[in-house]
C-alpha positions in Angstrom: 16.1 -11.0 0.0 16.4 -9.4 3.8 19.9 -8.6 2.8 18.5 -6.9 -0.3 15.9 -5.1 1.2 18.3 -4.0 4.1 21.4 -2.6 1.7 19.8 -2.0 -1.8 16.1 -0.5 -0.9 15.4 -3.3 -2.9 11.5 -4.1 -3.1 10.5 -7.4 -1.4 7.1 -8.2 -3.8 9.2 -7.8 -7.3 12.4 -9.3 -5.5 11.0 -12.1 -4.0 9.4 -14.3 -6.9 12.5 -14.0 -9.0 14.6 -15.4 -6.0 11.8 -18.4 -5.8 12.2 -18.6 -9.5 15.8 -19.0 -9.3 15.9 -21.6 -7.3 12.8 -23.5 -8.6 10.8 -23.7 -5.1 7.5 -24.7 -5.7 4.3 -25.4 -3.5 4.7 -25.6 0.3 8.4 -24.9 -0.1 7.5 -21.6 -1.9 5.0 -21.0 0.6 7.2 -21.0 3.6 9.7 -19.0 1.4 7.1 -16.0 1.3 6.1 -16.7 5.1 9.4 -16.6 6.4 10.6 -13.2 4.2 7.7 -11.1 4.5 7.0 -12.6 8.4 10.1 -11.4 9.0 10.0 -7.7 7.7 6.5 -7.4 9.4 7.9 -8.4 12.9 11.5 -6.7 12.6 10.6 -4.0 15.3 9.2 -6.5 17.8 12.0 -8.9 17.2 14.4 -6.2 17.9 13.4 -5.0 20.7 14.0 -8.8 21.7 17.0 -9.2 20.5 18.1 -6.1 22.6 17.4 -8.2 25.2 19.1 -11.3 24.7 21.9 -10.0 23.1 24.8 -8.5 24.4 25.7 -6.9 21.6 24.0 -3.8 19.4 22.5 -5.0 17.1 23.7 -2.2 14.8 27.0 -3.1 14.9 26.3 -6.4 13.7 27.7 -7.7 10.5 24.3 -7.4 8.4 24.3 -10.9 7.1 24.5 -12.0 10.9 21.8 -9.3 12.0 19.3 -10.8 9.4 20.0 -14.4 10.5 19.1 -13.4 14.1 15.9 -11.1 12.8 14.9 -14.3 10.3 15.8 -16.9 13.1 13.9 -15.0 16.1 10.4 -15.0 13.5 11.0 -18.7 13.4 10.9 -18.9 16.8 8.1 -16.4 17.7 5.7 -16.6 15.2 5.9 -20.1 13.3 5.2 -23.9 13.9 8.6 -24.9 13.1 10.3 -26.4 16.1 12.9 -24.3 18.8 16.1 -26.8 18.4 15.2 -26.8 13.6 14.9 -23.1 14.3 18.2 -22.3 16.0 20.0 -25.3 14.1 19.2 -23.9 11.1 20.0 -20.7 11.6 23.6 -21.6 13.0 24.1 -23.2 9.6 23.0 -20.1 7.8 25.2 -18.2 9.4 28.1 -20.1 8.7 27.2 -20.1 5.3 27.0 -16.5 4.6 29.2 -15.0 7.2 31.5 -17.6 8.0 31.7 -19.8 11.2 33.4 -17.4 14.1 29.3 -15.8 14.8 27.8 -19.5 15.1 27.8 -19.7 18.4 27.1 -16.2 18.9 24.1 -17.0 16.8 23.7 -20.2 18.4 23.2 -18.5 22.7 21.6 -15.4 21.2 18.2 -17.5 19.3 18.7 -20.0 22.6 17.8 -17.4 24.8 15.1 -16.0 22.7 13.4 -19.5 22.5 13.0 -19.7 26.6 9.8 -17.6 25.8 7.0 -17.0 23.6 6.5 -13.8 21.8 3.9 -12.6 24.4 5.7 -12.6 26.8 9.0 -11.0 25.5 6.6 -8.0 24.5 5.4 -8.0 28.0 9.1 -7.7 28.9 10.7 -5.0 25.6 7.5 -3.2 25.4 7.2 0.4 27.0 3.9 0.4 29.7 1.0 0.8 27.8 -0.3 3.2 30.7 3.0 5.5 30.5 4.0 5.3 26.7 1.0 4.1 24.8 2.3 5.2 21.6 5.5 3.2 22.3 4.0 0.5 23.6 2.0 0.3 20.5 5.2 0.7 18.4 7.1 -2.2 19.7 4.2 -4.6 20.3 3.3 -4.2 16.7 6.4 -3.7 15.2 5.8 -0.1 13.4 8.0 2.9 14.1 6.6 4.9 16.8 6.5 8.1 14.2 3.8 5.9 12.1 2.2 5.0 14.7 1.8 8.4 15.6 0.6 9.4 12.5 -1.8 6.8 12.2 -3.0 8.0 15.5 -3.3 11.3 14.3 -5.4 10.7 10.8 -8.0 8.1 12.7 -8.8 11.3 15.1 -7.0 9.8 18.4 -4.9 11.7 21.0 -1.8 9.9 21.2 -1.6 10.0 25.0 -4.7 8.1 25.0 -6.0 4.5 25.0 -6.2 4.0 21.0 -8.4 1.6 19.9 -8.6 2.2 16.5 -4.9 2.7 15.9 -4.0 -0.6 17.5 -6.7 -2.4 15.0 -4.9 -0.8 12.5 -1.9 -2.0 13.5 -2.6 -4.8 13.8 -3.9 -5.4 10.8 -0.8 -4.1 8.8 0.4 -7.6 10.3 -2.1 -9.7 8.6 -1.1 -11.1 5.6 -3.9 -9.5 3.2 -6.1 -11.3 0.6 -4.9 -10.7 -3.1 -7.6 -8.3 -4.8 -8.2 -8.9 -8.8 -10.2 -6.5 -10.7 -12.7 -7.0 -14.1 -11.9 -4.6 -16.8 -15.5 -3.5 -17.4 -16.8 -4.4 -20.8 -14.2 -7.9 -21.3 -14.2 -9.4 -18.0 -16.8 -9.5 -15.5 -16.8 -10.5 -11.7 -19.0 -13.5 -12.3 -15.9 -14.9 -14.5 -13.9 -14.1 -11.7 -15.7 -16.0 -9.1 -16.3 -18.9 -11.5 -12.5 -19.2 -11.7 -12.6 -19.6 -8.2 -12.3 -16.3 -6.5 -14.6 -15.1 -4.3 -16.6 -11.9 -5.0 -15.6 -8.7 -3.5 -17.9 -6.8 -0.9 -18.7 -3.2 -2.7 -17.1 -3.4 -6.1 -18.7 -4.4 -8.7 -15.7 -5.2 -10.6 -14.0 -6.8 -7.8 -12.8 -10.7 -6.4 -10.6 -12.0 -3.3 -8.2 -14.5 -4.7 -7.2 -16.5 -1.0 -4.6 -18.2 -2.5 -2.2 -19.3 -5.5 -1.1 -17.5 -8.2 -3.5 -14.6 -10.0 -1.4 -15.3 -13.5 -3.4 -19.0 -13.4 -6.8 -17.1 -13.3 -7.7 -17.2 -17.0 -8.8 -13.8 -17.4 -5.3 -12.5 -15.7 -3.3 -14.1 -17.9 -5.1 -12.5 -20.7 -5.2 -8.9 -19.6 -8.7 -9.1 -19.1 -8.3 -8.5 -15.3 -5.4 -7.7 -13.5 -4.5 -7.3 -9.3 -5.4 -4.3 -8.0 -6.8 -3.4 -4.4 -10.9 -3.0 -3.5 -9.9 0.3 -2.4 -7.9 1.4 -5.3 -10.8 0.3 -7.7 -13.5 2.2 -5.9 -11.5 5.4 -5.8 -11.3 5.5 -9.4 -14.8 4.3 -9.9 -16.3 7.1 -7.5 -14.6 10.0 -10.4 -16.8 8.1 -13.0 -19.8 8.3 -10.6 -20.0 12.2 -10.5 -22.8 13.7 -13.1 -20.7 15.2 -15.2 -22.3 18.9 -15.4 -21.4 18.8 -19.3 -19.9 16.7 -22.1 -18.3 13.7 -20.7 -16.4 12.5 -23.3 -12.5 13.4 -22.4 -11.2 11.5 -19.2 -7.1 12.1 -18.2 -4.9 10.1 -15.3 -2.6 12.3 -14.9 0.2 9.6 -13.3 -0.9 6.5 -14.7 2.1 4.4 -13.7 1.9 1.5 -13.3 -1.6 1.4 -14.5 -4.2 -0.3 -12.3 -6.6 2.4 -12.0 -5.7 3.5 -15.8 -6.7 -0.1 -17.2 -10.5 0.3 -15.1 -10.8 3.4 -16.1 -10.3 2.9 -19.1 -12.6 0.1 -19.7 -15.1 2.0 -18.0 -14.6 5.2 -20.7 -14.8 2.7 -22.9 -18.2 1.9 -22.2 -19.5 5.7 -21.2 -18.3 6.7 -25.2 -15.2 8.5 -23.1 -11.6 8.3 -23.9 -8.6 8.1 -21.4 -5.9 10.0 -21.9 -3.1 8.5 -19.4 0.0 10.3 -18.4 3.2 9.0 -16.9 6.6 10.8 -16.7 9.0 7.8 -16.9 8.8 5.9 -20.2 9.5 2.5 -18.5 6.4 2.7 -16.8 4.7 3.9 -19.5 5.5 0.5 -20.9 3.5 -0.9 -17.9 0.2 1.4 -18.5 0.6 0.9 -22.1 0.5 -3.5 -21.7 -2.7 -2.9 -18.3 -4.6 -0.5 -21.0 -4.4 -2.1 -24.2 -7.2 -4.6 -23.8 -9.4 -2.2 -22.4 -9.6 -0.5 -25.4 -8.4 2.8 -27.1 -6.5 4.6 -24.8 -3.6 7.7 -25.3 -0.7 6.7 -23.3 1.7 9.3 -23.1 5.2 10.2 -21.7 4.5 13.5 -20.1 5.2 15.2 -16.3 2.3 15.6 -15.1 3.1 18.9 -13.5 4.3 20.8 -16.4 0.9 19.2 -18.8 1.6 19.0 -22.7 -1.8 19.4 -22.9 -4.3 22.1 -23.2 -5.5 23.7 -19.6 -9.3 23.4 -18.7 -9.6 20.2 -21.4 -11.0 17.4 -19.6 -14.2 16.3 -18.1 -12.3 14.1 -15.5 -9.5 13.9 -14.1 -7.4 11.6 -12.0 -4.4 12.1 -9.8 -3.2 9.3 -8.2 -0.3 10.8 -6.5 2.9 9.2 -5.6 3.2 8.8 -1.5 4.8 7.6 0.9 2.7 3.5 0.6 1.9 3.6 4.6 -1.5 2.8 3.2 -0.3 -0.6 2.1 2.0 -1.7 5.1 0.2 -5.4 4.7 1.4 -5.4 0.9 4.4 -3.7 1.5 6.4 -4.5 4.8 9.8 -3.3 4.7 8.5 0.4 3.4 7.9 0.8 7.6 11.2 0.4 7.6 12.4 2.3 4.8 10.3 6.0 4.8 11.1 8.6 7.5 9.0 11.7 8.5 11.3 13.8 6.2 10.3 11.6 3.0 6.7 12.7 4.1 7.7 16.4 4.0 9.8 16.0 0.5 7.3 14.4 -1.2 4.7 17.1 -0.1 5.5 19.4 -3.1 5.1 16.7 -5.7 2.0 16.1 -4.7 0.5 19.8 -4.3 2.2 20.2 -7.8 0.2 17.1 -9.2 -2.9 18.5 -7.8 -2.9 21.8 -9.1 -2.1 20.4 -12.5 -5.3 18.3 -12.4 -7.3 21.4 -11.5 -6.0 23.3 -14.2 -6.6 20.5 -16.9 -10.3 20.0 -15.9 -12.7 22.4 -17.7 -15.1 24.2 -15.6 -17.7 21.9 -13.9 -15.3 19.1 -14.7 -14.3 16.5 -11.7 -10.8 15.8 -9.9 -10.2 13.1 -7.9 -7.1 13.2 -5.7 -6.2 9.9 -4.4 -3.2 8.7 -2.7 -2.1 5.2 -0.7 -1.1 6.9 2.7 -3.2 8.0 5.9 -1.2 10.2 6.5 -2.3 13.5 6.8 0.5 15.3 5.4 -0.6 13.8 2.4 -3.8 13.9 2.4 -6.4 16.8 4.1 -2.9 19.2 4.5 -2.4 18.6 0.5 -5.7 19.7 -0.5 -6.9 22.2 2.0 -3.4 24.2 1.0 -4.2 23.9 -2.7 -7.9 25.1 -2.4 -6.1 28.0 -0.1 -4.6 29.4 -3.3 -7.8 29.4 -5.7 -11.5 30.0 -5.3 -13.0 28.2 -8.1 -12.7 25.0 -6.9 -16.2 22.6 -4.7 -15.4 19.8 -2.4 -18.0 17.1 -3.1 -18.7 14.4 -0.3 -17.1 11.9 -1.6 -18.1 9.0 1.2 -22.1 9.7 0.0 -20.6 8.9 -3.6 -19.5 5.8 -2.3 -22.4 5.2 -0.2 -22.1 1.1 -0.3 -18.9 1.6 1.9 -18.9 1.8 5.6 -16.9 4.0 8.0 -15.3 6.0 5.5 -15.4 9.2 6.7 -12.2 11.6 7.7 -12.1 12.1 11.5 -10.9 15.6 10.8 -13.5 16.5 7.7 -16.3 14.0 6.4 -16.4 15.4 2.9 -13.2 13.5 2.2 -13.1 8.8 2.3 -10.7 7.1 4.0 -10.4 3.4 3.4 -8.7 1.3 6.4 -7.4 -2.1 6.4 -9.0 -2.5 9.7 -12.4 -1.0 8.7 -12.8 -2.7 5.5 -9.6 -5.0 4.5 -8.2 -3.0 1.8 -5.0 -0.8 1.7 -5.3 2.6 3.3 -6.3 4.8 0.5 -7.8 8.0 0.6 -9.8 10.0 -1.8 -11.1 13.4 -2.4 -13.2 14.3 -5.1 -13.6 18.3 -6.4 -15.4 20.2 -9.0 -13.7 23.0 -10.8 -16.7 25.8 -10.8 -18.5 27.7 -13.2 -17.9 30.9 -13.4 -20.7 32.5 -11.2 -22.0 29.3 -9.9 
């Protein structure tokens, strides 16, 4: 799976259970499976900057099977129960069975070295000083890139020369391994069902349960479509558009990038129950498929295959609109480890005009005094305030509502940089790092 992640781009949660599939782990060993892949893709900055230490060699120049042996070896040391001498034999047999034997005992004095101390105090030793270089201090204690961890800084309202409480929280909560979130399509499934099979209910949504452990297809109402995973966050971004009065007929709703569905399916169970109808738009047909199975026990619902920046559909149509832009995913780091590893600034800056593109789109399709809700999974402010304040640049006939007073239930969700927009923070409130803004298209004269 490291190997995959490392060469391919391939994505650890849809990679991983058909490895453990394949070769039929089950229970504990399963569990250590996960533990050990995703442990490892957390921590790979921190055990890095380790290796750097006790290795005399770059670790770029490393064959990559040996590389990930060392990276998978050195979280075994550092941040498990298993034992130094199981760790470092272990290792030295994985090695020689995917790179051969010459690196064993390369392999062998490298994770021997690293086991003479405990992760503590190798950060005290590969971290920059916290005084001089807080951002990089920050970086390799808590294994992000120092670029995120300047962003982060940035879009929680901290100067980055400074002490940064709130980034480090973040932080270090992108290292805690998060809770799985399952939602209640409104009108088939509720959250007393969930809870009843065993979940435990969520804090602010209504809809929502924390599943702490095994596998969400065994919950009953999962395996029947009734309910499905989706984050806290995610669900009361989507439920905050339906919370606007609707200044007008509320009877045509539209996701305009539906894929893979989530929000779609809550949405439209919640049309479903306002006399509504969801229109949901995605631009690749595969997914498509996926809205079309999350929606279909919700109720009716038009799936389409459209690009949501050149609409098939008539301008100024809906009463609400969705755009659920595709980002960057630095909001869901916990979820989604190695994509620390995989984005760079520039894939900020490319994915800018998509997003602008999606947002104008969902402005034009709302009628006047119809609602838009612009949501995205990143912090980042590139793709978040800098998105909308430049699209509102261009027009006039567009309100910002407050969208943390919508969503008054929720703590500490205000923007540092501009309180009418909600930020959720894994910190803050243990969900992925989504923001929301939520707009009226106005009436001409209002």
């Amino acid at each position: 799976m490291l190997l995959a992640v490392e060469a391919r781009d391939a994505y650890a949660n849809l990679l991983l259970p058909q490895l453990i599939s394949q070769q039929g782990l089950t229970g504990r060993d399963a569990a250590l499976a996960t533990e050990l892949s995703y442990g490892t893709l957390r921590g790979r900055g921190s055990y890095d900057a380790v290796l750097g230490i006790c290795c005399d060699r770059d670790l770029g120049s490393l064959d990559p099977p040996v590389r990930e042996v060392l990276r998978l070896g050195t979280h075994q040391l550092l941040a498990t129960r298993i034992q130094p001498h199981a760790a470092v034999a272990t290792s030295v047999d994985l090695v020689k069975d995917v790179a051969g034997p010459r690196p064993a005992g390369f392999v062998n004095a490298v994770l021997r070295r690293v086991a003479t101390r405990d992760l503590d105090a190798w950060l005290d030793v590969a971290a920059p000083d916290r005084d001089g270089d807080p951002v990089g201090h920050l970086a390799v204690r808590y294994s992000h890139p120092r670029w995120i961890v300047e962003a982060f800084a940035a879009a929680l309202g901290e100067e980055p020369g400074g002490q940064l409480p709130q980034t480090e929280a973040l932080l270090a909560a992108d290292g805690e391994r998060p809770a799985v979130h399952l939602c209640a399509v409104p009108g088939i499934a509720t959250q007393q069902e969930l809870v009843a099979a065993g979940c435990e209910p969520a804090r602010w949504s209504a809809f929502g349960a924390y599943l702490s452990e095994g596998d969400p297809a065994a919950v009953t109402a999962v395996a029947a479509g009734r309910a499905g995973v989706q984050d806290e966050a995610s669900q009361l971004a989507a439920a905050a558009l339906t919370r606007v009065a609707a200044d007008g007929p509320d009877r045509r709703w539209l996701d305009i990038c539906a894929g893979p569905g989530g929000k779609a399916r809550l949405l439209a169970g919640l049309a479903a129950g306002a006399g509504a109808h969801l229109t949901a738009a995605e631009f690749r047909e595969h997914r498509a498929g996926l809205v079309r199975s999350a929606v279909e026990p919700a109720g009716p619902t038009g799936v389409i295959v459209a690009d949501g920046t050149r609409p098939a559909w008539q301008p100024a149509r809906f009463d609400r609109v969705i755009a659920d832009v595709p980002c960057s995913g630095l909001g869901a780091l916990r979820r989604r480890p190695e994509a620390r590893w995989r984005r760079s600034p520039a894939d900020v800056g490319t994915i800018g005009g998509l997003q602008r593109a999606l947002l104008r789109a969902a402005l034009d399709s709302a009628r006047l005094g119809g609602v838009v809700a612009y949501v995205t999974c990143s912090p980042h402010l590139a793709e978040t305030r800098d998105v909308v304040a430049d699209v509102l640049d261009e027009r006039a006939d567009v309100d910002v509502l407050d969208a943390p007073a919508v969503l008054a239930e929720v703590p500490d969700l205000r923007c540092a940089d501009d309180s009418r927009y909600a930020q959720f923070w894994p910190h803050r409130h243990g969900t992925d790092a989504i923001f929301l803004a939520l707009l009226r298209r106005r009436r001409t004269g209002a």
